[in-house]
N, C-alpha and C positions, 0 to 999 in steps of 0.2 A: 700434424704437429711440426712440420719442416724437418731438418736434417740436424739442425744443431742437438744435438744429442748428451752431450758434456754441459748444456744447459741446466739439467735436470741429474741426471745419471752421474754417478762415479765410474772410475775407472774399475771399483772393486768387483764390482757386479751389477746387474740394472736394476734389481731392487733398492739399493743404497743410494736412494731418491733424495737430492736436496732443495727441491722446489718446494718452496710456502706459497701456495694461492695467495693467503690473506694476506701477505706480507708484500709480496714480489708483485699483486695487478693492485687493481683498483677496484675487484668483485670479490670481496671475502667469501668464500663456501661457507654457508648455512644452512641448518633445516636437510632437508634433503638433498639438496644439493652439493652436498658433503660425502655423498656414493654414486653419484653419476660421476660415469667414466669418463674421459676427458675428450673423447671424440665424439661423446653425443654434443659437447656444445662447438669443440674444435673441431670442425668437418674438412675444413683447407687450413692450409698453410698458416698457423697463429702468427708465424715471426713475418710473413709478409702482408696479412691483411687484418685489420683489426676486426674480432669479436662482437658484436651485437650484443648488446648487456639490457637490452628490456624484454621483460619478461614475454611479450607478445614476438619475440624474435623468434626465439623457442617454442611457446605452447602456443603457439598459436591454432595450431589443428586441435589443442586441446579446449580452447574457448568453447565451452557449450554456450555463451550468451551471444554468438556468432558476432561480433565485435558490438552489439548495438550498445554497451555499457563502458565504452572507448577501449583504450589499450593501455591503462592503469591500472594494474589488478591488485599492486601492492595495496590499494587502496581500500580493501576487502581482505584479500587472502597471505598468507605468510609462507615462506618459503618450506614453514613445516609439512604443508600438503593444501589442497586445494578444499578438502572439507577441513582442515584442524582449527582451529581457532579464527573461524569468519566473523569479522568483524565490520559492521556497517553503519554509520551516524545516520538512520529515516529521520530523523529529527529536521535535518538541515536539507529535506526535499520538499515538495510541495504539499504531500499529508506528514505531517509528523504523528507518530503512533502516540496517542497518548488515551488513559481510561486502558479497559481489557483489550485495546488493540496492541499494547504491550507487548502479551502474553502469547498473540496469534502466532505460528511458525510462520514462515515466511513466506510456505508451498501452499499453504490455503488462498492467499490472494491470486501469488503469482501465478498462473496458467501455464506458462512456459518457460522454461530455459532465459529465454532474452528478456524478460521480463517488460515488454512493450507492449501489452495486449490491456495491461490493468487499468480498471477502470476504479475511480475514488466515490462514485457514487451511489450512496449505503443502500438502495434498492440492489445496484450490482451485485453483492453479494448476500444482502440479508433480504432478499426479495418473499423467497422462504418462508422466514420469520415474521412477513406482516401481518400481523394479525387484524388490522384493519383491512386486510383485502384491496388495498390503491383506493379507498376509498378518501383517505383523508391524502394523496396524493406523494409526489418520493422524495418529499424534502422532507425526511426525519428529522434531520437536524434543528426545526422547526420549535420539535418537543422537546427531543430526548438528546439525551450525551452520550457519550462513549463510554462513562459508567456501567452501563447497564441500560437494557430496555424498560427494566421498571423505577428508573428515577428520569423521573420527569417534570416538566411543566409546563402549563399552556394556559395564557390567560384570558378567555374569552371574551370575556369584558373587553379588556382593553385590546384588545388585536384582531377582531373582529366586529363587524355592525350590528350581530345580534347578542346584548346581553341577555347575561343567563340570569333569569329570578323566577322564584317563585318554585314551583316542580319544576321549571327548567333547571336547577342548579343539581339539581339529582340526577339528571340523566347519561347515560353512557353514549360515548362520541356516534357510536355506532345506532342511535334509535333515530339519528333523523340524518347523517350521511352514509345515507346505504347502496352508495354508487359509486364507482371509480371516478374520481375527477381529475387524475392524473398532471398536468405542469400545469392548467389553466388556476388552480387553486393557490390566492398570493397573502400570505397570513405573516409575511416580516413587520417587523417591529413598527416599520416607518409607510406600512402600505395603507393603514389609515389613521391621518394624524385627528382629525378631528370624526369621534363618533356620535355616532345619534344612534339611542337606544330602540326608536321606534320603526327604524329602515328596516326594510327586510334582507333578511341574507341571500335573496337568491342574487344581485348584483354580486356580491362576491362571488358567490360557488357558481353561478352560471347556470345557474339550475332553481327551480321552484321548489320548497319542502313544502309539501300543503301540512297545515294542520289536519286534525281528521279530528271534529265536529259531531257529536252523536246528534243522529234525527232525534223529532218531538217522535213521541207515539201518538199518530192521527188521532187515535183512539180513547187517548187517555188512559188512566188507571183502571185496571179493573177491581 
């Protein structure tokens, strides 16, 4: 803290303190920073070398996200404590959480600390939950929303070469793709503009669905 002593101190005693941080710098004490002693942040000489006033000056050893989320932490956390009122816009990233991605805590995606390991694609975490088995391939988003896995829609008619009539319109996705087709399968909006109802699907899916045809009885009736 240097020598100048009568800076801070009265003559009466060294308690009879008449330094105001918030007044006298340009870093008001806030938050916790309101009972740290003055040499955790003043280590040399304050009156000969100025103070370091970003937060990564200090906590640095304390960054669990090992710098890889910069050295803006105001940007997140508050002087109250490093968990108290963390505050973060995912909106304004590349996934914006919206639907019950809301609601997720933040340690279910994140893997680690630095938060650089996250992958945004809905197999990555809901792989689990397929209940088609990679059969209809890992672009959920395809079908379903962030609502929920049971609001959905998918129009076969119009987004693939085989419409569905007849007892085809009754059947469950799973009675004729009963195989993983994993990225080869391309069922966006604009993948086929003009369809024909009479094409077979295997040019799509990459794969033959045979019908399955009951034999005559050589026999006949008995």
């Amino acid at each position: 803290m240097g020598n100048k002593c009568e800076t801070c101190h009265a003559t009466t005693k060294w308690t009879d303190v008449r330094f105001r941080h918030d007044v006298d710098t340009q870093f008001a004490l806030v938050g916790k920073h309101q009972k740290a002693i003055c040499e955790s942040c003043h280590k040399i000489d304050a009156y000969q070398n100025t103070t370091e006033q970003s937060c990564i000056s200090c906590h640095g050893i304390d960054d669990v996200h090992k710098g890889q989320l910069g050295t803006l932490c105001a940007t997140c956390h508050t002087p109250d404590g490093w968990r108290e009122n963390v505050a973060f816009e995912h909106d304004i990233t590349r996934f914006p959480l919206i639907g019950l991605h809301v609601l997720v805590p933040c340690e279910e995606c994140r893997l680690d600390s630095t938060f650089s390991k996250t992958q945004s694609a809905c197999d990555t975490c809901h792989q689990a939950e397929d209940v088609h088995k990679g059969t209809l391939g890992p672009q959920c988003g395809n079908c379903h929303n962030p609502n929920g896995w049971s609001v959905w829609i998918f129009d076969h008619d119009q987004r693939t070469k085989f419409r569905l009539t007849g007892a085809h319109s009754g059947l469950k996705c799973e009675s004729c793709h009963t195989t993983a087709r994993a990225p080869k399968m391309d069922i966006s909006q604009t993948a086929f503009p003009a369809i024909d109802p009479m094409t077979s699907t295997a040019a799509l899916l990459d794969q033959t669905v045979p019908c399955v045809i009951p034999q005559a009885n050589s026999k006949g009736p008995s």
